[in-house]
TORKOL-4160 file (C-alpha; in steps of 0.2 Angstrom, whole numbers, padded with zeros to 4 digits, m for minus):
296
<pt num="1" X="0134" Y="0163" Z="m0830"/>
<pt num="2" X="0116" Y="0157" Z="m0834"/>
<pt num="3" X="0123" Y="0138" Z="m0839"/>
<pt num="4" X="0136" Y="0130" Z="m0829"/>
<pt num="5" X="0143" Y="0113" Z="m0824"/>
<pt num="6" X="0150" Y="0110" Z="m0808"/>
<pt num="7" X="0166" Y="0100" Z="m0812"/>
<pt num="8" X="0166" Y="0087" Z="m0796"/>
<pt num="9" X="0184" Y="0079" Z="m0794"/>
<pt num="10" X="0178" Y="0067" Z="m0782"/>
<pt num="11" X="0165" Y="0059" Z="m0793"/>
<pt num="12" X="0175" Y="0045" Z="m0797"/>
<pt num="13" X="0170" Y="0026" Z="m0792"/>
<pt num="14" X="0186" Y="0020" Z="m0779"/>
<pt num="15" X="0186" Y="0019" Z="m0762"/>
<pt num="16" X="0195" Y="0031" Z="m0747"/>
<pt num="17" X="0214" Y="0026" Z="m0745"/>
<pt num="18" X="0226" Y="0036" Z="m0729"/>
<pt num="19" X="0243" Y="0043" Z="m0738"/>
<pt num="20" X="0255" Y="0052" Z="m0732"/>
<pt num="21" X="0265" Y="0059" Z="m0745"/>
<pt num="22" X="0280" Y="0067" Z="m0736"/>
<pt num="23" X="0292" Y="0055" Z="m0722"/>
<pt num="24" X="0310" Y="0056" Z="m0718"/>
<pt num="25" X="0321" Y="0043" Z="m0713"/>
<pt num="26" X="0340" Y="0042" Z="m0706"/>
<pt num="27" X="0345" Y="0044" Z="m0725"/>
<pt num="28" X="0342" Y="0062" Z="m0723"/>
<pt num="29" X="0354" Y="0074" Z="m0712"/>
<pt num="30" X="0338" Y="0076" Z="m0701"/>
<pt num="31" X="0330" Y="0061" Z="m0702"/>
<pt num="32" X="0329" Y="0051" Z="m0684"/>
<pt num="33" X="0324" Y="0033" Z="m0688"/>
<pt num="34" X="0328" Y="0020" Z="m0700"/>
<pt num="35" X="0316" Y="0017" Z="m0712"/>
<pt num="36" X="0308" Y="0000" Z="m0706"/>
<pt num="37" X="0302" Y="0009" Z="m0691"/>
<pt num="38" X="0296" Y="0023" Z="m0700"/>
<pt num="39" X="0287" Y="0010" Z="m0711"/>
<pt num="40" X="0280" Y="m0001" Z="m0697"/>
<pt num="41" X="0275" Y="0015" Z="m0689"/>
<pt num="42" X="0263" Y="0020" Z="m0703"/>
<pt num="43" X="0256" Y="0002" Z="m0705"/>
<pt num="44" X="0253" Y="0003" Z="m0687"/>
<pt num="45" X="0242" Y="0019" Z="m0688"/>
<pt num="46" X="0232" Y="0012" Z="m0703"/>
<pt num="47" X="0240" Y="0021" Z="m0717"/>
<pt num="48" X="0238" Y="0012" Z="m0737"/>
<pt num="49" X="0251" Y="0022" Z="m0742"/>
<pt num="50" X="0269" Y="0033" Z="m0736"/>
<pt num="51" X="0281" Y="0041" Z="m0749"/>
<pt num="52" X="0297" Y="0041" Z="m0742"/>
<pt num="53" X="0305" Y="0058" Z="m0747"/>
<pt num="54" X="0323" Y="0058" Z="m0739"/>
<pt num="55" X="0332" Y="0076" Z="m0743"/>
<pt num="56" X="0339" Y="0075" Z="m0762"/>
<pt num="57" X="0341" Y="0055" Z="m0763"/>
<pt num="58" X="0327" Y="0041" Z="m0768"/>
<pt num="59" X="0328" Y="0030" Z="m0753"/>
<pt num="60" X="0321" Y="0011" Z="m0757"/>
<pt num="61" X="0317" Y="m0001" Z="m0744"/>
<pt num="62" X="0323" Y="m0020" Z="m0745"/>
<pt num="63" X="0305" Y="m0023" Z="m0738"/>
<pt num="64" X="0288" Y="m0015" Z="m0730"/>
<pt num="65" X="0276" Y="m0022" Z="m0721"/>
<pt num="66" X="0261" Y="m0032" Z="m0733"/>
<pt num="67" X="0248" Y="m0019" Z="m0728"/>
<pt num="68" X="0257" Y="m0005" Z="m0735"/>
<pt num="69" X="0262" Y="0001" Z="m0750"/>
<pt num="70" X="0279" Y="0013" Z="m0751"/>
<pt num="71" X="0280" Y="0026" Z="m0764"/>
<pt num="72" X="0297" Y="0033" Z="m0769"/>
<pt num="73" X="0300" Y="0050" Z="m0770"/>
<pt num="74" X="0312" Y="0064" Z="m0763"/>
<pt num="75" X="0313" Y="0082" Z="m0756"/>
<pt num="76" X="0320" Y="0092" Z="m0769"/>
<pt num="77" X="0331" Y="0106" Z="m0766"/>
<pt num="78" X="0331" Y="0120" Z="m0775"/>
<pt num="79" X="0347" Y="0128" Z="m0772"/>
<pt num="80" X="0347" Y="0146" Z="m0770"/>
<pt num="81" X="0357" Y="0157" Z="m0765"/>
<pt num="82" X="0369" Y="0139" Z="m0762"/>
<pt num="83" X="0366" Y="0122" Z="m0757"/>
<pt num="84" X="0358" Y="0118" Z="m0743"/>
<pt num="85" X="0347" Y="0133" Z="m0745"/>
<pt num="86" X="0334" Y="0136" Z="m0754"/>
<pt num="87" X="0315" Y="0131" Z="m0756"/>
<pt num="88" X="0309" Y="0112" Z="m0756"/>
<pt num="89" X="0296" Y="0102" Z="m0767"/>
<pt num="90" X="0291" Y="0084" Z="m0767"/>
<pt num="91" X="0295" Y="0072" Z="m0781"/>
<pt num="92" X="0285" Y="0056" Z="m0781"/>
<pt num="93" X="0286" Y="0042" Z="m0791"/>
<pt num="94" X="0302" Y="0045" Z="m0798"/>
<pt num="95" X="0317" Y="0033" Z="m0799"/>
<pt num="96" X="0328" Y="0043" Z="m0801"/>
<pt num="97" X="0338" Y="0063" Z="m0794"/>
<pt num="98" X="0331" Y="0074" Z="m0807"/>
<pt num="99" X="0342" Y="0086" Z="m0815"/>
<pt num="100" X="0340" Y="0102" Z="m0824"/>
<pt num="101" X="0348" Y="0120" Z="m0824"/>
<pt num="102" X="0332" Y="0128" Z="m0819"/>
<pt num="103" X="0319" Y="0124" Z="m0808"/>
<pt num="104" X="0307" Y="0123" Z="m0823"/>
<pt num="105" X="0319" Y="0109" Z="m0829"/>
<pt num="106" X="0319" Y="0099" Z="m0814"/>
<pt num="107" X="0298" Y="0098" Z="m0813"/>
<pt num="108" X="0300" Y="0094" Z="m0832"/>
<pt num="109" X="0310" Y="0079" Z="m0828"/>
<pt num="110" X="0299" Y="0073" Z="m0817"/>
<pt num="111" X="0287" Y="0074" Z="m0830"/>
<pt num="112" X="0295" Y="0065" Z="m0842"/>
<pt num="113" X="0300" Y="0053" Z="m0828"/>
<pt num="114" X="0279" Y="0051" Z="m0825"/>
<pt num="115" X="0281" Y="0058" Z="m0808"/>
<pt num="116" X="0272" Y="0070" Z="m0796"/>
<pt num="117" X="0277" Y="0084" Z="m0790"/>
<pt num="118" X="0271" Y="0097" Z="m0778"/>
<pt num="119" X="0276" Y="0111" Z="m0768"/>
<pt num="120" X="0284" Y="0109" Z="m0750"/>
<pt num="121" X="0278" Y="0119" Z="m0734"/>
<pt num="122" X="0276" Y="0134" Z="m0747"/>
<pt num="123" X="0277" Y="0147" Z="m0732"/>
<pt num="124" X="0294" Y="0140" Z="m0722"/>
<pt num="125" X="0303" Y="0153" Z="m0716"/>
<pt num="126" X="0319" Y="0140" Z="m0714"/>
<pt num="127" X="0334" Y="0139" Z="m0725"/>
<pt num="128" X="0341" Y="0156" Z="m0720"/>
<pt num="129" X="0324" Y="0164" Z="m0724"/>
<pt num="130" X="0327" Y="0157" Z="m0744"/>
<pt num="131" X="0314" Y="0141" Z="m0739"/>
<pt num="132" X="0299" Y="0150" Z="m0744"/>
<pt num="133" X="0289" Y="0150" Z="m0759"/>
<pt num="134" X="0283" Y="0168" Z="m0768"/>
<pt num="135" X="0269" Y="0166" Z="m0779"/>
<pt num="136" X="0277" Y="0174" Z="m0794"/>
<pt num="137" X="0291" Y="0159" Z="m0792"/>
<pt num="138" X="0275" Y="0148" Z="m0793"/>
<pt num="139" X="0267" Y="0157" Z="m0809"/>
<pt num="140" X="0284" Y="0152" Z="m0818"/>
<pt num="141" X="0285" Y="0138" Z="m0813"/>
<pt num="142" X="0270" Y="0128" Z="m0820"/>
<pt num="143" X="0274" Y="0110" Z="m0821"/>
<pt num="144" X="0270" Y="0105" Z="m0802"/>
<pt num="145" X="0253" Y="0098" Z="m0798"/>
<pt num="146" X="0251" Y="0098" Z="m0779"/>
<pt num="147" X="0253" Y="0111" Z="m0765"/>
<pt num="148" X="0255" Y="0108" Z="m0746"/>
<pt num="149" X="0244" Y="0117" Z="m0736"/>
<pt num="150" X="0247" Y="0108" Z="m0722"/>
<pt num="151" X="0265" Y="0107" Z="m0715"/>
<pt num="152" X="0269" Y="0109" Z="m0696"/>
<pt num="153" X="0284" Y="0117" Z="m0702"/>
<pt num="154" X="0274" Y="0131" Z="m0713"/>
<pt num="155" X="0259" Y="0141" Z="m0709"/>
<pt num="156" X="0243" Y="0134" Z="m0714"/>
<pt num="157" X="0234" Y="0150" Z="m0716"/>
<pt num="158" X="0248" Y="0159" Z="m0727"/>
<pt num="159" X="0249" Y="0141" Z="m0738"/>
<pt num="160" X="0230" Y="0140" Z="m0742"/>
<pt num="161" X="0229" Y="0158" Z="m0746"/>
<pt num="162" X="0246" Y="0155" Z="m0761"/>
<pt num="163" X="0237" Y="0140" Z="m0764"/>
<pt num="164" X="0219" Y="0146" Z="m0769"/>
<pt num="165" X="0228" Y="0163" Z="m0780"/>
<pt num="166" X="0240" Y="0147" Z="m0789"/>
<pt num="167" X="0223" Y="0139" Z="m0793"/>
<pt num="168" X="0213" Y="0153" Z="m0797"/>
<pt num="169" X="0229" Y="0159" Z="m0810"/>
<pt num="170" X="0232" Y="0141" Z="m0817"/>
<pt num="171" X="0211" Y="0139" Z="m0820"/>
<pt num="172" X="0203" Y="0122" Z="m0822"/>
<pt num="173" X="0212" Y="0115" Z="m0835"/>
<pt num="174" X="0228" Y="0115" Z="m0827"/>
<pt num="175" X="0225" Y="0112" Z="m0810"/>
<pt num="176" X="0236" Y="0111" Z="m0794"/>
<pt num="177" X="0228" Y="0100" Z="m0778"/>
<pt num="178" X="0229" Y="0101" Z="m0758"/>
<pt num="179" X="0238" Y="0090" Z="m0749"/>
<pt num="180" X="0241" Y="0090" Z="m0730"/>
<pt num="181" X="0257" Y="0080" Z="m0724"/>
<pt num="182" X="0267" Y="0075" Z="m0710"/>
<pt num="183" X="0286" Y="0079" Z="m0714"/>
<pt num="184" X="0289" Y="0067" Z="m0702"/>
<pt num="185" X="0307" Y="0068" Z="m0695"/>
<pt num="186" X="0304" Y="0052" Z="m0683"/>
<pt num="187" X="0290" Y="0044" Z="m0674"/>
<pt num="188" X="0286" Y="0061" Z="m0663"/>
<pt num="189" X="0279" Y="0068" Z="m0680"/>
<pt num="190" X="0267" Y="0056" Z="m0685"/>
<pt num="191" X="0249" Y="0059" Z="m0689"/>
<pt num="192" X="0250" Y="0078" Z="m0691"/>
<pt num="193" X="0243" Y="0077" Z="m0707"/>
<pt num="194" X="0240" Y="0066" Z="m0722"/>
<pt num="195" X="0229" Y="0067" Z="m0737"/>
<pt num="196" X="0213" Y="0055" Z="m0740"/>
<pt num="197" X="0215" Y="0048" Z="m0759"/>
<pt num="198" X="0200" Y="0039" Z="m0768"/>
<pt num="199" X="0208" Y="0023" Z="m0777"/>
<pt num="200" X="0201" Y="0011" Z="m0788"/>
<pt num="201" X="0215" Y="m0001" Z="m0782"/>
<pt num="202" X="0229" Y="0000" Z="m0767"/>
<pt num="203" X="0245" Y="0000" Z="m0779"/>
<pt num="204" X="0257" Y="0015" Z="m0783"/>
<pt num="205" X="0247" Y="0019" Z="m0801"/>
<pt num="206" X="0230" Y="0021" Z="m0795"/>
<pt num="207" X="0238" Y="0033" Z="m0782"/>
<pt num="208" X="0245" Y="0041" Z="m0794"/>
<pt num="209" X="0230" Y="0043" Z="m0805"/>
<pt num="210" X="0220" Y="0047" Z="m0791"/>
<pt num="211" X="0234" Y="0062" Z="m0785"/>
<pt num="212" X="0234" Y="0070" Z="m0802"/>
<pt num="213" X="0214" Y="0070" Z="m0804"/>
<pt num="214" X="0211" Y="0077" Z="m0789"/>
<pt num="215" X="0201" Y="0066" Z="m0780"/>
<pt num="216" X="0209" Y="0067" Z="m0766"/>
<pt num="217" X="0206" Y="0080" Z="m0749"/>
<pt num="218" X="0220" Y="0088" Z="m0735"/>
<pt num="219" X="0214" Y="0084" Z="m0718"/>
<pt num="220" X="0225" Y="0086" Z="m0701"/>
<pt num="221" X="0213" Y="0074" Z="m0690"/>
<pt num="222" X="0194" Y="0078" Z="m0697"/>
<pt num="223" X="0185" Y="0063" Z="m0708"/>
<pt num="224" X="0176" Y="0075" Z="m0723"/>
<pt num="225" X="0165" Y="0070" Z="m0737"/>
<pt num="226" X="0164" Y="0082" Z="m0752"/>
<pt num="227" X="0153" Y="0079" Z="m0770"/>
<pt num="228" X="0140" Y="0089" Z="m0779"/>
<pt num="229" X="0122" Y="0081" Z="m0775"/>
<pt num="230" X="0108" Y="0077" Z="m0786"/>
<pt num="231" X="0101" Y="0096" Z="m0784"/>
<pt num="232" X="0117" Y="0105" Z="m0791"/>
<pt num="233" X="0123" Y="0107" Z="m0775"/>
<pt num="234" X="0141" Y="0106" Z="m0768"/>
<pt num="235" X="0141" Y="0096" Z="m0752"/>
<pt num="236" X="0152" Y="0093" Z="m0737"/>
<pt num="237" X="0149" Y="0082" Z="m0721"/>
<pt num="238" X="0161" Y="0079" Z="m0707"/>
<pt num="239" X="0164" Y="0067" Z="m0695"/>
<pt num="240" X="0162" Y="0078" Z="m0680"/>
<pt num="241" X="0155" Y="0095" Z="m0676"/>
<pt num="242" X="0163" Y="0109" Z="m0684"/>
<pt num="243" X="0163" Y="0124" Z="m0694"/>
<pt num="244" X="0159" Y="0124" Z="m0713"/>
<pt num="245" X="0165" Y="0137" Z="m0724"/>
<pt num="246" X="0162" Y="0140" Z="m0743"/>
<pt num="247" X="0172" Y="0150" Z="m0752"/>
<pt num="248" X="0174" Y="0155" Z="m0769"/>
<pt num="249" X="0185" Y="0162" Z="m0780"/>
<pt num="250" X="0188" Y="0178" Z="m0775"/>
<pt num="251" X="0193" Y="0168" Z="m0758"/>
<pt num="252" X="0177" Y="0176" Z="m0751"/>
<pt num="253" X="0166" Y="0167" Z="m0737"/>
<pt num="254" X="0149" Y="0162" Z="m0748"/>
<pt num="255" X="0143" Y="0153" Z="m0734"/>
<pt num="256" X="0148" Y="0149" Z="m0715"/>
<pt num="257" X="0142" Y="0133" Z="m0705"/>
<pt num="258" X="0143" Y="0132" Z="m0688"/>
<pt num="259" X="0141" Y="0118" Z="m0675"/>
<pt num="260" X="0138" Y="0108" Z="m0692"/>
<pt num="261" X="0139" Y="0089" Z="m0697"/>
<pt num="262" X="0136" Y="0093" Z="m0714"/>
<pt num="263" X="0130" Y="0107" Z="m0726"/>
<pt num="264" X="0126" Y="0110" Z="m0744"/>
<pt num="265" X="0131" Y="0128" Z="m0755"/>
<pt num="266" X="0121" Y="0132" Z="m0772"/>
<pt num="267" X="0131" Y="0140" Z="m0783"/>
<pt num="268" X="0125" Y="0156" Z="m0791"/>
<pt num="269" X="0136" Y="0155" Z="m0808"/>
<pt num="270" X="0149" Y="0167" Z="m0805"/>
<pt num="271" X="0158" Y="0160" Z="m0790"/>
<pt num="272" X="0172" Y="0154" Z="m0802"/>
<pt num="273" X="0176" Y="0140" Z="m0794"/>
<pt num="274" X="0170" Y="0134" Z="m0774"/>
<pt num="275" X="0179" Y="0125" Z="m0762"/>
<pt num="276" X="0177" Y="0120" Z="m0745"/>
<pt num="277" X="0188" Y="0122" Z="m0728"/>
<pt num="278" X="0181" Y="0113" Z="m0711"/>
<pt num="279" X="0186" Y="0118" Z="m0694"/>
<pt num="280" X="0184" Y="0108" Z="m0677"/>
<pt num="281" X="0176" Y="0117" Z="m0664"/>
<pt num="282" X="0187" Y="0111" Z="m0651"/>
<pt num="283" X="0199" Y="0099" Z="m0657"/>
<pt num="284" X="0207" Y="0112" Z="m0669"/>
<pt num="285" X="0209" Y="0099" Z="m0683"/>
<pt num="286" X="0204" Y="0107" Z="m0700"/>
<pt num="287" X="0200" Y="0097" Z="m0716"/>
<pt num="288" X="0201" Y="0105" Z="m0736"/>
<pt num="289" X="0194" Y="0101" Z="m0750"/>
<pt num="290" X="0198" Y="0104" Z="m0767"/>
<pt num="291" X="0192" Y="0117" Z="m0780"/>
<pt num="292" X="0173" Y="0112" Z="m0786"/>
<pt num="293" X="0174" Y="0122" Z="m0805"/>
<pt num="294" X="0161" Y="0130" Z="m0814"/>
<pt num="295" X="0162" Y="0128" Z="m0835"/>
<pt num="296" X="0153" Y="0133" Z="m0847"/>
């Protein structure tokens, strides 16, 4: 492809908020803590915003601390072969338990509801071995727009690698973001992983606008900086010595950093798309960034 743009998702004005978009509280069956500790909790550890996402119920809290704000949402079930088996996705900004026959249905209704959805630790082996996502399932399902790929209750490795094929298959124009989460159960889970949203403003729609435009990285510990620079160049910095890979489409290392604070990938055309993964040296903490596009 002798002519290209390089469709950046992070070249947006805003600045860097701390979500975490996956919490349980005592509502659900395996929840350990009432939900104004989990909240305190989060405000403690510097987070802007938590989506509470109790097992199949919209929990609201009564109140929250000033300095955070609280999105609603719920773990879905997607019953198969019978309730409580079955695989999992997040439902944010809804109000209410969406409904449908099918799982196609039940994404719809969070559409029409204007909420978010994406897909829960997509390689969990839980729920009698029916907890885990295929990527067929995935491909007829197309309404959801995120994808963990970082759950301590999934494999990282196997839920980046569904991830990229789902992005790669859905293309640019219907894209499907990283997210990294702590499915916190009680305070023992906290700060396992959370996603770094760019926000024009600290209330739940710029979230949300943020979320669905991408602008947003996975991390599990690591502070990252992703763009394209002046030069055409995709870009990534870190805030402490690591590896940085660039892959592209065909999930194939283009280039590999190591011992780096930062590094810079020029695309030849026919990468597809490029996107980034960063790995600590020694603190095993890993940071993802999303899919950098290449348009005509």
């Amino acid at each position: 492809m002798d002519h290209y743009e390089i469709v950046d998702p992070y070249a947006v004005p805003g600045f860097w908020a701390k979500a975490q978009l996956h919490v349980h509280t005592s509502r659900s069956i395996d929840g350990r803590w009432p939900i104004g500790t989990a909240l305190e909790t989060y405000a403690a550890r510097g987070y802007d915003f938590v989506a509470i996402t109790d097992h199949d119920t919209i929990t609201v809290p009564a109140t929250a601390p000033n300095e955070l704000i609280v999105i609603t949402g719920e773990e879905h079930t997607f019953s198969h072969p019978f309730y409580p088996l079955g695989q999992h996705a997040l439902f944010l900004f809804v109000e209410r338990h969406p409904f449908g026959t099918s799982i196609n249905a039940r994404f719809d209704d969070v559409v029409s509801q204007g909420g978010v959805s994406a897909i829960a630790h997509p390689s969990w082996n839980g729920a009698g071995g029916y907890g885990e996502w295929h990527n067929w399932q995935l491909a007829s399902a197309p309404s959801f727009h995120m994808m963990e790929v970082s759950n301590p209750h999934s494999d990282p490795d196997l839920d980046t690698t569904l991830w990229h094929e789902t992005v790669w298959q859905r293309g640019p124009h219907d894209p499907v973001w990283a997210i990294a989460v702590d499915d916190a159960h009680d305070a023992n889970g906290v700060d396992r992983g959370w996603t770094m949203v760019k926000v024009e403003g600290k209330d739940p729609e710029h979230l949300r606008s943020a979320l669905m435009r991408g602008s947003h990285y996975a991390t599990t510990g690591i502070v990252a900086e992703f763009g394209v620079d002046g030069d055409g160049a995709i870009s990534a910095r870190s805030s402490e010595p690591v590896e940085i890979v660039f892959l592209n489409a065909a999930n194939q290392r283009v280039l590999t950093l190591r011992n780096a604070l930062e590094g810079t990938y020029r695309p030849l055309g026919t990468e597809g798309f490029v996107r980034v993964e960063i790995y600590g040296l020694t603190s095993g903490k890993r940071a993802w960034s999303q899919p950098f596009w290449l348009v005509d």
